[in-house]
C-alpha positions in Angstrom: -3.8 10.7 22.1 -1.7 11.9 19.4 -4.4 14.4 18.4 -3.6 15.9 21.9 0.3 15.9 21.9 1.3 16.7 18.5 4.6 15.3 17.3 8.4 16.7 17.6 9.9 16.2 14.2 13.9 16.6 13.2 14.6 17.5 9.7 18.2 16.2 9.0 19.1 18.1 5.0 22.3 17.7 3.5 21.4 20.6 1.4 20.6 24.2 2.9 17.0 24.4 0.7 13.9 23.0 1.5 10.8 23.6 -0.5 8.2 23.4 2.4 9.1 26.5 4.1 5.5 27.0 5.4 5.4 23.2 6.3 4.3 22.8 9.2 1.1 24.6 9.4 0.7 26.5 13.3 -3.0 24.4 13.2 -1.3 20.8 11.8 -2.9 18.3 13.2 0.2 16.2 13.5 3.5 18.2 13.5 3.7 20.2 16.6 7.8 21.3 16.1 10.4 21.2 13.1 14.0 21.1 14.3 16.4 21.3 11.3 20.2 19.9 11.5 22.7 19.3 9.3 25.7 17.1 9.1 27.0 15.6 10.5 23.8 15.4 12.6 25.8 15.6 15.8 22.9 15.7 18.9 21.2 13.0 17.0 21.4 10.2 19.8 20.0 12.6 22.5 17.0 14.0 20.5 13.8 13.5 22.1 12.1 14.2 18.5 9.3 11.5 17.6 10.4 11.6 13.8 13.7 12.0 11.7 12.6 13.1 8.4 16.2 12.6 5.9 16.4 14.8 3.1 19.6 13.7 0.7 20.6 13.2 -2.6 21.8 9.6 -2.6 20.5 7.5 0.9 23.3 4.9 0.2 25.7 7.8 1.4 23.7 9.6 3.7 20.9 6.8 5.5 23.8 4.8 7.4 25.5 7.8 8.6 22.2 9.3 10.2 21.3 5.5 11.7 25.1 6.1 13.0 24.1 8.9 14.5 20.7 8.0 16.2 22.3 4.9 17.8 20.0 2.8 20.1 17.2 5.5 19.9 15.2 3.6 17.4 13.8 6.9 16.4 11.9 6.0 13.2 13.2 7.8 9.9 11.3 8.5 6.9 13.6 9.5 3.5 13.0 12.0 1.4 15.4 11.6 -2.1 14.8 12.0 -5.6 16.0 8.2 -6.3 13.9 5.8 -7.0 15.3 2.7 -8.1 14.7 -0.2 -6.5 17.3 -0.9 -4.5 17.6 2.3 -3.3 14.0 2.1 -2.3 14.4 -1.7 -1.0 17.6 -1.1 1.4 15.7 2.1 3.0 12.5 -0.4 3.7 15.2 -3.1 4.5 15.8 -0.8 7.7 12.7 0.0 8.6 12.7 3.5 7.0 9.9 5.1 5.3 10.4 6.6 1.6 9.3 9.4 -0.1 10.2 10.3 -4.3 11.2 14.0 -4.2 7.6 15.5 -6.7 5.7 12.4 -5.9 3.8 13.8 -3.0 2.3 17.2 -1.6 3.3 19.0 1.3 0.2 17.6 3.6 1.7 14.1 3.0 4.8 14.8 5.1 2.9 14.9 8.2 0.6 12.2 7.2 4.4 10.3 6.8 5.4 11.8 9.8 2.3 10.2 11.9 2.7 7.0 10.5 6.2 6.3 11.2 5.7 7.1 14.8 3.2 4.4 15.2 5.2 2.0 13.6 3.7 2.1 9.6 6.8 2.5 6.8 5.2 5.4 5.0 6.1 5.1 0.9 5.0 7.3 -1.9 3.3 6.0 -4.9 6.8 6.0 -6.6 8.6 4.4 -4.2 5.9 1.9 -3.9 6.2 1.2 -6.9 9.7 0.9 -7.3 9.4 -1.7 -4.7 6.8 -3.7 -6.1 8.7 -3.8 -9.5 10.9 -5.6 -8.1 9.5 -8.1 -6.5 7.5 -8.8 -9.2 11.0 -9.8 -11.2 12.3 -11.6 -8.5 9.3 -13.7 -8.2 8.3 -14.3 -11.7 11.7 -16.6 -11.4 12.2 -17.7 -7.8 10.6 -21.0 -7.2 10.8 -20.1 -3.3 9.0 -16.7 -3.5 6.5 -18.8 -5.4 6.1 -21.6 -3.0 6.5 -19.0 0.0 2.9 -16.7 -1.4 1.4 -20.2 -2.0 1.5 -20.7 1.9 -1.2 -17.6 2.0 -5.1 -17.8 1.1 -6.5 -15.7 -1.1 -7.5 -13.2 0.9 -4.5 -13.2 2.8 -2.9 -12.4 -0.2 -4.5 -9.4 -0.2 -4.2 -8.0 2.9 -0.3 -8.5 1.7 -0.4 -6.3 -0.8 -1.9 -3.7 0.3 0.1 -4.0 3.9 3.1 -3.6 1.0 2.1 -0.7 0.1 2.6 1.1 3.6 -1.1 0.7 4.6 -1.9 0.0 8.1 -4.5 -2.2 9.6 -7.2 0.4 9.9 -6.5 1.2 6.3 -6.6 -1.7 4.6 -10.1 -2.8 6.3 -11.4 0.0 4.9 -9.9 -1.3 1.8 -11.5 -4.5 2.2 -14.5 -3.7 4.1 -13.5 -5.9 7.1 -13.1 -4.5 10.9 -10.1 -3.6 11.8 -10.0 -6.9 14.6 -10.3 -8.8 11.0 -7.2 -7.9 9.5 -4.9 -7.7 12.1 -5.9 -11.5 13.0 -5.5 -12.4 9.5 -1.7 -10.6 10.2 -0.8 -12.9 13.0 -1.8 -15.5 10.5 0.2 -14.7 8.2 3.0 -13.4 10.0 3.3 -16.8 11.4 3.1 -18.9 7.9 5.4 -16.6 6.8 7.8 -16.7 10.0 8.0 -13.1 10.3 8.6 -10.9 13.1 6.7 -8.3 12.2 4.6 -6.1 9.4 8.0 -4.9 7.6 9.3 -8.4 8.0 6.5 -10.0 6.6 6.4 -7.5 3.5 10.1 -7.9 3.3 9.8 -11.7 2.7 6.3 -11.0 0.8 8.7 -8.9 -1.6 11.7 -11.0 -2.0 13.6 -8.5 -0.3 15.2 -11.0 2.3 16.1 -14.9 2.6 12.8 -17.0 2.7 13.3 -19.0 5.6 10.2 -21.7 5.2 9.1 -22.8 1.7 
């Protein structure tokens, strides 16, 4: 249990500051460890940290070079950057990345982040969530395919969808919803199939517009 064996957590900052310098807490219920390194992030593909948190200025520049780095470790990544358009904010969810706006968020939210990147949820911040859903709402206001593609889903599916764009996780959007957790996540394989997606981010990224739509 994760409540048991708290999490290791590598803070890569191209910049020496950091405005959390209490963060973590000694009693977090999450974070266990904070390791910080900066570039050119050299150790990266041997850590044995359960998160890479990314602090940078501009993640076109700096997110590939720290993927670089991490090589096959599929250590999951969340980004913290003042940018916010979309698509800065899209190629960061393209890779699987979570995404926080530098002011959108408190300090408690980082481990909150942190947790949910290691179990596989892309963390965003209202900001960035919003920057996301933007646009897709552009891109399908005028793509036939997009339109075609959500037609595939019932309503409720539909649902589950947004809310599963917005970073939530099963668990969560039940609660949203007032279904069991079982509920949603068999509504997911639904939709993950009339969708053809692979998986949660896949089936948001197609839900979004952010990637080819295979099946129309």
């Amino acid at each position: 249990m994760r409540s048991l064996q708290r999490l290791s957590v590598v803070l890569a900052s191209t910049g020496d500051s950091w405005p959390y310098d209490d963060w973590p807490a000694p009693d977090d219920a999450f974070v266990g460890s904070l390791l910080r390194v900066l570039p050119p992030y050299r150790g990266l593909r041997e850590t044995t940290a359960d998160v890479v948190l990314l602090r940078c200025e501009d993640p076109a520049e700096t997110f590939p070079g720290l993927l670089a780095h991490l090589g096959a470790r599929g250590v999951p990544v969340v980004v913290i950057s003042p940018r916010q358009d979309t698509g800065t904010v899209v190629e960061v969810f393209r890779s699987g990345a979570g995404y926080l706006v530098e002011g959108d968020y408190c300090d408690q939210v980082l481990s909150s982040a942190a947790m949910a990147a290691s179990v596989g949820h892309t963390y965003l911040s209202p900001s960035a969530s919003a920057a996301l859903r933007e646009g897709a709402r552009r891109m399908a206001a005028t793509d036939g395919a997009m339109q075609r593609l959500r037609g595939l889903l019932s309503p409720r599916e539909q649902q589950i969808m947004e809310l599963l764009s917005t970073g939530l996780g099963a668990r969560q959007i039940g609660l949203r919803l007032r279904l069991s957790e079982k509920t949603v996540r068999n509504n997911l394989s639904n939709i993950y199939a009339k969708l053809d997606a692979r998986s949660g981010t896949d089936a948001v990224l197609r839900w979004l517009g952010t990637t080819p739509v295979l099946r129309t």
